[in-house]
C-alpha positions in Angstrom: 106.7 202.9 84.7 109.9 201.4 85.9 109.7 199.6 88.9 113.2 197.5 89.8 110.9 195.1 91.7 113.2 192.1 90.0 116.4 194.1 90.9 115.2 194.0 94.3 114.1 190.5 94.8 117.2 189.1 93.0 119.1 190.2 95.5 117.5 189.2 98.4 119.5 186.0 98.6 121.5 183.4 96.4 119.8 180.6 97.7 115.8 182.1 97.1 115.4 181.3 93.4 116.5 177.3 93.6 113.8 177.0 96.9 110.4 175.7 95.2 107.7 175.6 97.8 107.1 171.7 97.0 110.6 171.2 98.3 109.8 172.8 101.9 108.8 170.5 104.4 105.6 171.2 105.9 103.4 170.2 109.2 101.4 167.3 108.1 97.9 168.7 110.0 98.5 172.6 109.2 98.8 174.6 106.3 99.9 178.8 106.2 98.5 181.3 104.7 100.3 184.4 104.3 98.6 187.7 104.0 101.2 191.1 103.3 99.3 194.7 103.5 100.2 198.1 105.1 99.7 198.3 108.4 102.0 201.4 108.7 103.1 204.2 107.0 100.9 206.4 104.7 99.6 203.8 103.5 98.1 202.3 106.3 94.4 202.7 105.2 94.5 200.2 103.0 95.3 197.8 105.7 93.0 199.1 108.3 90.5 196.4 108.0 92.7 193.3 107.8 93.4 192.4 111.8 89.3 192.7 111.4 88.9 190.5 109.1 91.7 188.0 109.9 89.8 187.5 113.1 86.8 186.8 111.0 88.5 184.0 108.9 89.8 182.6 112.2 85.7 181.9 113.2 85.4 180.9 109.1 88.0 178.2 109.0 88.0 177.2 113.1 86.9 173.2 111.5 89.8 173.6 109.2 89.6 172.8 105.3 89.7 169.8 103.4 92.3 169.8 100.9 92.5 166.4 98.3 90.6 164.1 101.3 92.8 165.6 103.7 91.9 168.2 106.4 94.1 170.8 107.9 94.1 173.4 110.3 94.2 176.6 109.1 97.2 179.3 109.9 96.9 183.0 109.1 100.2 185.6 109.1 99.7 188.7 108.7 103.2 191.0 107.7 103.3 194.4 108.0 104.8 196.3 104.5 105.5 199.3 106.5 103.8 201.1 103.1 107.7 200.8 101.9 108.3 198.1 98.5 111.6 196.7 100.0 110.0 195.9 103.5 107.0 194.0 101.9 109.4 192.0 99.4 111.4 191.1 102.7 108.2 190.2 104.8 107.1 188.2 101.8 110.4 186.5 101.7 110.2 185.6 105.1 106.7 183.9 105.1 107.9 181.6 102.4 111.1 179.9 103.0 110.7 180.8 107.5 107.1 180.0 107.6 106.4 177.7 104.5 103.2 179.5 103.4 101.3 177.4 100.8 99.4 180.4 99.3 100.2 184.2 99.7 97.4 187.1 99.9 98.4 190.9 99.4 96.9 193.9 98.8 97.1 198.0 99.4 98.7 199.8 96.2 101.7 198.8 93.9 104.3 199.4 97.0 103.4 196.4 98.5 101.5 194.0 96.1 103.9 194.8 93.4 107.0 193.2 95.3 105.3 190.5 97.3 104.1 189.3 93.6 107.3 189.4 92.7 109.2 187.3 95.3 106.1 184.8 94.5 106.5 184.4 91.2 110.3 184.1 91.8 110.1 181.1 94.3 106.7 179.5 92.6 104.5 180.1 95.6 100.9 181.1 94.3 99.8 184.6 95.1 96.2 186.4 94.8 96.9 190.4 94.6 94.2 193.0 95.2 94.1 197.0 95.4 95.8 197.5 93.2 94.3 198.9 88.9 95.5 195.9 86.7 98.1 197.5 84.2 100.3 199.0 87.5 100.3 195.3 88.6 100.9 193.9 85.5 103.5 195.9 83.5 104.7 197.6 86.7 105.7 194.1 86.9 106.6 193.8 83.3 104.4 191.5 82.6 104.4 190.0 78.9 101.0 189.9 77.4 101.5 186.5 75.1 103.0 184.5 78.2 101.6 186.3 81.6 102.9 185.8 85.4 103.3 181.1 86.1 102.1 181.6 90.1 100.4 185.4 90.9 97.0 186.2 90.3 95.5 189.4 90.5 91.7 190.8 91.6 90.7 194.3 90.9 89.3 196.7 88.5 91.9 198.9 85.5 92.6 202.2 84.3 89.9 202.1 81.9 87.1 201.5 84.5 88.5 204.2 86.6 88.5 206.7 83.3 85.1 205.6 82.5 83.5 206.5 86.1 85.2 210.1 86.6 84.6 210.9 83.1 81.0 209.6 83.1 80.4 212.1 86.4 82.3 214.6 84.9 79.8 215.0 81.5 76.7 215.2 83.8 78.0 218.4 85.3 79.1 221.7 83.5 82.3 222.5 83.8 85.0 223.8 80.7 86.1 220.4 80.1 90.3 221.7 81.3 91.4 218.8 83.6 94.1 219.5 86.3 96.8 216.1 86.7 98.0 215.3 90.5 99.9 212.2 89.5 103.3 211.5 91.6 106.1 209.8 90.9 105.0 206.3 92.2 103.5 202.7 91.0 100.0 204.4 90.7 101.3 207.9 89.5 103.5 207.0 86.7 100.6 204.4 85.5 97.9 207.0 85.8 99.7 209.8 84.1 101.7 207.2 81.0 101.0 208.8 77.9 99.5 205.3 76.5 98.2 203.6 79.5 96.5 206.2 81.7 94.8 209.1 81.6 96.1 211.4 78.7 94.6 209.5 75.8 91.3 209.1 76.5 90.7 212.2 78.0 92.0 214.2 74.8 89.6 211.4 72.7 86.8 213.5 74.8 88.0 216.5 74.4 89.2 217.3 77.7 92.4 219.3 78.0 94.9 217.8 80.3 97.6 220.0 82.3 99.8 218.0 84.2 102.9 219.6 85.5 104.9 216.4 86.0 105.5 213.9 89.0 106.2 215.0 92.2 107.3 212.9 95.4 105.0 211.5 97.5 105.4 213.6 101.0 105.6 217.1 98.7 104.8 220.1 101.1 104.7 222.5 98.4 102.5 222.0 95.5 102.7 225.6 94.6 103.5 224.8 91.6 100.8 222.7 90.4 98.3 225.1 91.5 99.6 228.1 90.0 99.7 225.6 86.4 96.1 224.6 86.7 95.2 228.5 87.5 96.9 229.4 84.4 95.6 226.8 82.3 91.8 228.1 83.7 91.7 224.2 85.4 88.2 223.5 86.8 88.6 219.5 87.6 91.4 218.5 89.4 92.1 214.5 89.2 94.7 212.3 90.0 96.0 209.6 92.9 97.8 210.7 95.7 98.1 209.6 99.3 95.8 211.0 102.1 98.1 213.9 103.2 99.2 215.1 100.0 96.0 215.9 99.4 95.2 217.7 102.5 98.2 219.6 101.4 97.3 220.3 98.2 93.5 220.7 98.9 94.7 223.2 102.2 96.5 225.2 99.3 94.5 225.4 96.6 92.2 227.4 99.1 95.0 229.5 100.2 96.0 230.6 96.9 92.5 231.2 95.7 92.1 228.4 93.7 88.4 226.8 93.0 88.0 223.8 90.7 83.8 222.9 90.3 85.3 219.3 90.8 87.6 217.7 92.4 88.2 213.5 92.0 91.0 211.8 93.4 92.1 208.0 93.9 93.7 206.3 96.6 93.1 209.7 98.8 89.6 209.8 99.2 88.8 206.5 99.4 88.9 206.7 103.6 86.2 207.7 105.9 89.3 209.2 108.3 91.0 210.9 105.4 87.6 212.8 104.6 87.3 213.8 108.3 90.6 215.1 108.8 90.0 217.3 105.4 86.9 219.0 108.0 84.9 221.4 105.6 87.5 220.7 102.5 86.2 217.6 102.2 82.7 218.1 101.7 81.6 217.3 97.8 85.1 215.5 97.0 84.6 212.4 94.5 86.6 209.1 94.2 85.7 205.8 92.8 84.0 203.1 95.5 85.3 199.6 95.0 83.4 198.1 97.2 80.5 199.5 99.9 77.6 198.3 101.7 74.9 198.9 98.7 77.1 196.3 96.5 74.8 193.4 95.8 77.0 190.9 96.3 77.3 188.2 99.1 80.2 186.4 100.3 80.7 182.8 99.6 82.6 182.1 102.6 80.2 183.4 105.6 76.9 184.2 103.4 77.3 187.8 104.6 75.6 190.6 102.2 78.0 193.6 101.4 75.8 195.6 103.6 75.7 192.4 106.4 80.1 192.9 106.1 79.7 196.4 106.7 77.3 196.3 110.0 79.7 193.5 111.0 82.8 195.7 110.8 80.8 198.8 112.7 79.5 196.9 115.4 83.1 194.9 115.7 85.1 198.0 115.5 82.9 201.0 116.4 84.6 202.8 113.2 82.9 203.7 110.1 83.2 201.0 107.2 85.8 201.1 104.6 85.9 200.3 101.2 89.4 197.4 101.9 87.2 195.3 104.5 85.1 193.9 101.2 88.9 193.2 99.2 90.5 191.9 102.1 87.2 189.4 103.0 87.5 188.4 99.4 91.1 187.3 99.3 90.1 184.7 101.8 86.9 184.0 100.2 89.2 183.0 97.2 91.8 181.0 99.1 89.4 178.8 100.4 88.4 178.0 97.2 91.2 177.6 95.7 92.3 175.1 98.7 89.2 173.2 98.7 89.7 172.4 95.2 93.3 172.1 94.9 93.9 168.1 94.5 96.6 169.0 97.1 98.9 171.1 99.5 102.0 171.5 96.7 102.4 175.0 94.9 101.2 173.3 91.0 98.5 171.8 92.6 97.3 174.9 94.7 98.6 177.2 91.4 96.2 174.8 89.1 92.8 175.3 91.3 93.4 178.8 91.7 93.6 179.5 87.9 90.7 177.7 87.4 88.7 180.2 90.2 84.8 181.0 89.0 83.6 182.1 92.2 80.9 184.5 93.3 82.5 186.7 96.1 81.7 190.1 98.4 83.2 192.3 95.3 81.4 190.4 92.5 82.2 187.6 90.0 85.9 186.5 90.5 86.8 184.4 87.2 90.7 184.0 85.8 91.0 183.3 82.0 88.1 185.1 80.2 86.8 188.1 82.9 90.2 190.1 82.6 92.5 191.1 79.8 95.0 188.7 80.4 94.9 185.1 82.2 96.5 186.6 85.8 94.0 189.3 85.8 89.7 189.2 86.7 88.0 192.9 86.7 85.7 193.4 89.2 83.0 196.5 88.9 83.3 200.1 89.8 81.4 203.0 90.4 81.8 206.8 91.0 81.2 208.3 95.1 81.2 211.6 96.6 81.4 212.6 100.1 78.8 214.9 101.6 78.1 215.9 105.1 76.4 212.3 106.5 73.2 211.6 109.4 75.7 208.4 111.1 78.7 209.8 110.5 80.6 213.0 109.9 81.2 212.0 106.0 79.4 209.4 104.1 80.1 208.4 101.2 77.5 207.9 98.1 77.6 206.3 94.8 76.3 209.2 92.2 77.0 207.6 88.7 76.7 203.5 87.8 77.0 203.8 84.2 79.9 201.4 84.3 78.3 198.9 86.6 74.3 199.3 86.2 73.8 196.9 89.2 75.0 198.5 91.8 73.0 201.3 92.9 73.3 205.4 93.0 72.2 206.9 96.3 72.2 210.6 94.6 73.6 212.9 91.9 76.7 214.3 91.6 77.2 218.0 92.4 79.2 220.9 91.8 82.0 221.6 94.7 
């Protein structure tokens, strides 16, 4: 996995790396938060939500907060990554040294968390990071085991949970155990598909075969070639992470060339009411892991809101179908104001310090640094295996069909054959 993040940010300016965040002179009665997701670009999914809930912090902090005896009024700004890894280190850059953020929020795959971590880390601004598996956040960002990252913070399940859901829906069907690999050249990809670190390992340890007929770049119109591989190898599941049209193209191809896995489970792709209705008929029976969705029993400790109370809110709000970001993005906040309520002050240590010491029962589940995660900078929250069927709201709805990883949250059916 080799992402120049640090090449990047290094050379965004001379000046960036001696700025600390306690240096920067800020507005006695205000204090910024900074939030980076995609708003455009393929990635935009991820960010879908966020304008929706930003206006819902807006209601949630309109008294302010009171930070070491002092309250201030609270200041949202929301950059756009443009789904590109140079724009969101740039954005990020900007809402630290132009609009003195105290405390950064990002989330919406390594392209943008990765780099806004980054630039965080480099000028000592604390950062929560979300969406994104653990071990493409933390060793996409070389992260060293013994020492871990002095000022980001990350939120969000790993590899291994993902492996453990689509393998646990997997052996409750019969298929011949031969796996197809969609993994592209990307943060998520090269994770996914690293020999060690993702997917290969454990699914030989199960004895699964794996074809995977190398990384391709996101965007690909032809995956020709992948197909005709998994037909060779007699492929009858096809998994990986790719972005929403790359797997209408693949999906819109596989049927053209005749080919017919029993099951098909894709990250990132799948994860997006819109995605699965642009897919019309292809989409019917697809599986993907669910983060988040309204049958989580978890409530929020900011507004008090069930996962299902979030979801309603966002429908009514909106008029579009929920989305598994809304309950990341409401969490993010949910941890911020914790961590500023706490904080025995405004300066990056002191905001750094509480949000380290974060034990805090969100919308997602349990958020706990130091002792819920496999490193300090990381807390795992739960996952569970979804497929997409033909709904009675909507066009597609989504239902959780396997919880052996996460017994709490509830299945709504059984997993079938495509």
């Amino acid at each position: 996995m080799t992402l120049n993040r640090r090449t990047f940010v290094h050379g965004l300016t001379a000046t960036v790396g001696a700025l600390s965040l306690t240096t920067l002179a800020r507005a006695a009665d205000s204090i910024k938060i900074g939030f980076v997701s995609p708003q455009t670009g393929p990635l935009a999914p991820f960010g879908e939500a966020d304008k929706w809930v930003i206006d819902q912090m807006k209601t949630a902090f309109k008294e302010g907060l009171t930070i070491g005896g002092k309250k201030y009024e609270v200041q949202i700004v929301l950059k756009d990554s443009q789904s590109n890894p140079n724009r969101a280190g740039e954005v990020a850059n900007d809402l630290i040294l132009k609009e003195k953020v105290a405390l950064m929020l990002t989330a919406g795959t390594p392209e943008t968390a990765n780099p806004v971590s980054d630039v965080c880390e480099l000028n000592e601004v604390p950062c929560i990071s979300s969406v994104v598996p653990w071990q493409p956040w933390f060793f996409g960002r070389k992260g060293d085991p013994a020492k871990g990252f002095g000022y980001t913070y990350h939120v969000f399940w790993g590899l291994e949970d993902v492996i453990a859901n689509y393998t646990n829906g997997w052996k409750g069907v019969a298929t011949n155990k031969k796996v197809g690999g969609l993994f592209p050249n990307d943060g998520d990809g090269n994770a996914w598909g690293d020999k060690e670190l993702g997917f290969p390992k454990p699914l030989a340890s199960m004895g699964y075969t794996l074809t995977d007929p190398g990384r391709f770049q996101n965007g690909t119109q032809d995956f020709s070639a992948q197909i005709a591989a998994f037909k060779k190898d007699g492929v009858e599941i096809v998994t990986g992470v790719v972005i929403p049209p790359d797997a209408k193209t693949f999906l819109t191809q596989a049927k053209q060339q005749g080919f017919k896995p029993k099951v098909i489970t894709l990250g990132k792709a799948l994860l997006f009411p819109g995605a699965i209705e642009a897919l019309g008929d292809l989409g019917d029976g697809l599986t993907t892991e669910v983060w988040w969705s309204p049958s989580h029993p978890f409530t929020s400790s900011l507004t008090k809101q069930s996962a299902k109370a979030l979801a309603d809110a966002y429908e009514a709000g909106t008029k579009k179908q929920w989305t598994q970001p809304i309950g990341f993005a409401h969490a993010l906040f949910e941890i911020a104001a914790d961590t500023l309520k706490r904080s025995k002050g405004t300066g990056a240590k002191d905001v750094r310090d509480a949000l380290a010491a974060s034990n805090l029962n969100t919308v997602v589940g349990p958020v706990k640094f130091g002792g819920q995660g496999p490193f300090k900078n990381v807390s795992k929250t739960p996952l569970v295996l979804g497929q997409w069927g033909k709904g009675t709201k909507y066009k597609a709805e989504l239902t959780i069909v396997d919880n052996q990883a996460a017994s709490s949250i509830p299945v709504g059916g059984k997993l079938r054959l495509l």
